[in-house]
C-alpha positions as CSV (number, residue, x, y, z in Angstrom):
1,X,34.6,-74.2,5.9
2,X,33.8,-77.4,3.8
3,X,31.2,-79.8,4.6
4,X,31.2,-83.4,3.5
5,X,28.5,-85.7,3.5
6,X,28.3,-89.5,3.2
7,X,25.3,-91.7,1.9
8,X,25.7,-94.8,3.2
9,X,24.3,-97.7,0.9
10,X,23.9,-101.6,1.0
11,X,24.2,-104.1,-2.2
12,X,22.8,-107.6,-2.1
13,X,22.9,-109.7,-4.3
14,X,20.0,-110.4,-6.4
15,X,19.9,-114.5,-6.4
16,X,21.0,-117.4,-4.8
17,X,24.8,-118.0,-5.8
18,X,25.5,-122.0,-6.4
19,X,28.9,-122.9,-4.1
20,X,28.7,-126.1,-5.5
21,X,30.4,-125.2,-9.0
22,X,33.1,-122.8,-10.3
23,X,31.6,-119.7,-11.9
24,X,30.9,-116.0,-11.8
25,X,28.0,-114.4,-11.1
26,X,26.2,-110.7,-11.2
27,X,26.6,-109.1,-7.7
28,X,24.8,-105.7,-8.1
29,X,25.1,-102.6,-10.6
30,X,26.5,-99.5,-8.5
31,X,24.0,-96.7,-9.2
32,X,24.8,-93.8,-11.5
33,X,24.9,-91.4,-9.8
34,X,27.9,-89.5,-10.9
35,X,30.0,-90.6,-7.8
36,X,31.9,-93.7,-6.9
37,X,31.2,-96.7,-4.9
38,X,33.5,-97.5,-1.7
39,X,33.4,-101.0,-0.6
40,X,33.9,-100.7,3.4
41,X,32.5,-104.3,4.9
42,X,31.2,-107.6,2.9
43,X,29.0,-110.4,4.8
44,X,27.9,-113.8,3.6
45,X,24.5,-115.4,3.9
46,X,23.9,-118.6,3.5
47,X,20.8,-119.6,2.5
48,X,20.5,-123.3,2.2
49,X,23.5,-125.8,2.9
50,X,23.8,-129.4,3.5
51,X,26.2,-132.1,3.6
52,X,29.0,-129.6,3.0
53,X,32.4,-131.2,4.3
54,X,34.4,-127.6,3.1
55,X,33.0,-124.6,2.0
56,X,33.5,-122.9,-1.4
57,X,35.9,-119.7,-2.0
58,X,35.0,-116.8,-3.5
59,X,35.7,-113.2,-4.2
60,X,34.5,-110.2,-5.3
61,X,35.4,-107.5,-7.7
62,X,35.7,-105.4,-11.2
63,X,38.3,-106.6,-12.9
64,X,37.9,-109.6,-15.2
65,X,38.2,-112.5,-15.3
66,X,39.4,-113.2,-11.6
67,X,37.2,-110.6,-9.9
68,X,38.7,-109.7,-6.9
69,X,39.7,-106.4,-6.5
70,X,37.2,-105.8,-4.0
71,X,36.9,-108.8,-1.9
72,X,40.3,-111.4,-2.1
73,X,39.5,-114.8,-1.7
74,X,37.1,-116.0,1.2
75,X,35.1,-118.6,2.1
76,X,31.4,-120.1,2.3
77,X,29.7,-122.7,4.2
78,X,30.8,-125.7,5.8
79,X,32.2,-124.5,9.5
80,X,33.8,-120.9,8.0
81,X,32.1,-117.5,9.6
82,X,29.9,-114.8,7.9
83,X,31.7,-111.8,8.0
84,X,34.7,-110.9,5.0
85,X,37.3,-108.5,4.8
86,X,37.2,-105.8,2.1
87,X,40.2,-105.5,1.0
88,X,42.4,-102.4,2.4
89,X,43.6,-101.3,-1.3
90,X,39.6,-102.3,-2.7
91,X,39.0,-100.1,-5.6
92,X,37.0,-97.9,-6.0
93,X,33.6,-98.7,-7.7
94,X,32.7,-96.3,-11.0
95,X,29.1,-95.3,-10.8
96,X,27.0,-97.6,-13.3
97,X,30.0,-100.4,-12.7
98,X,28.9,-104.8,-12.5
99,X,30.3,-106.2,-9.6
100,X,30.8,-109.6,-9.6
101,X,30.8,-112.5,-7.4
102,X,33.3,-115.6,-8.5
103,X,33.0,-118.5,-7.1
104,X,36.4,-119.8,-7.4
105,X,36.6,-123.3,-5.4
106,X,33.5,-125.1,-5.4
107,X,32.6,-126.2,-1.8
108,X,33.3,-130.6,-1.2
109,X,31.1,-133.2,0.0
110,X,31.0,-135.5,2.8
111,X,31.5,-138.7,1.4
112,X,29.0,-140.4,-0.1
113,X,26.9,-137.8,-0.2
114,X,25.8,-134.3,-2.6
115,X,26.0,-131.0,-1.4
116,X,24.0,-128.4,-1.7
117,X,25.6,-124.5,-1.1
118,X,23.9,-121.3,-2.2
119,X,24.6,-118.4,-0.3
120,X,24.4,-114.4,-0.7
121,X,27.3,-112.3,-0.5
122,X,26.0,-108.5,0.3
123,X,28.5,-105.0,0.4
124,X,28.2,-102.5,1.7
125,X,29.7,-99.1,1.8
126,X,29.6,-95.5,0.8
127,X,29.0,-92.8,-2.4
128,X,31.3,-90.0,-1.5
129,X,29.0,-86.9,-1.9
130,X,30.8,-83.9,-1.8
C-alpha cells in the first residue's frame, strides 16, 4: 500500500506590484526542498486603486521573458474580479525556482486624470511529498 501526502503552501508576493507601467516583477522563490511546486489557484489583491478607467494585464510564470507559463494573461483593477485561472498545462515549479509577475498592459486612466494601481498577485498550491 502507498501512501501519499500533500503540503499545501501559499506564495504572496513580497511588494506592491505598480499596474500603471509595463514591467516584471519578483513573485516569490519556491522553497528548496527537493520537490516541485504545483500552481493549483492564483488570486489578486488590490491594494490601492484610483481613477482606473481599465485595468492592467498580467501573468505569471518561469519562463523568460514573457512569463506565463503559470498564469496566461489576466487582469487587475478597474471593474475586473479577484480570482485567476492557473493555467490547466501550468508547469511545474523546480524547487529553489523565481517566479515572476509581468505586468504586460499597463492599466488606463479616466480622462483627465492619473491612476494609481498596485495590487498583489498571491499562488497557491502544493509540494508533492511522496
Amino acid at each position: 500500500m502507498s501512501t501519499f501526502t500533500r503540503n499545501f503552501m501559499t506564495y504572496f508576493s513580497e511588494s506592491d506590484i505598480d499596474g500603471t507601467t509595463t514591467g516584471v516583477h519578483d513573485l516569490t522563490t519556491t522553497q528548496n526542498s527537493g520537490r516541485p511546486f504545483n500552481p493549483q489557484l492564483s488570486q489578486v489583491s488590490i491594494q490601492s486603486q484610483s481613477n482606473v478607467l481599465t485595468g492592467c494585464a498580467f501573468s505569471v510564470g518561469t519562463n523568460s521573458p514573457n512569463y506565463d507559463n503559470i498564469v496566461s494573461s489576466q487582469s487587475a483593477g478597474g471593474s475586473g474580479g479577484n480570482m485567476g485561472n492557473v493555467r490547466q498545462d501550468a508547469a511545474e515549479v523546480a524547487p529553489n525556482t523565481l517566479i515572476k509577475v509581468n505586468v504586460i498592459t499597463a492599466c488606463t486612466a479616466v480622462p483627465l486624470t492619473t491612476p494609481t494601481l498596485n495590487f498583489q498577485v498571491q499562488l497557491t498550491g502544493f509540494d508533492d511529498n511522496f
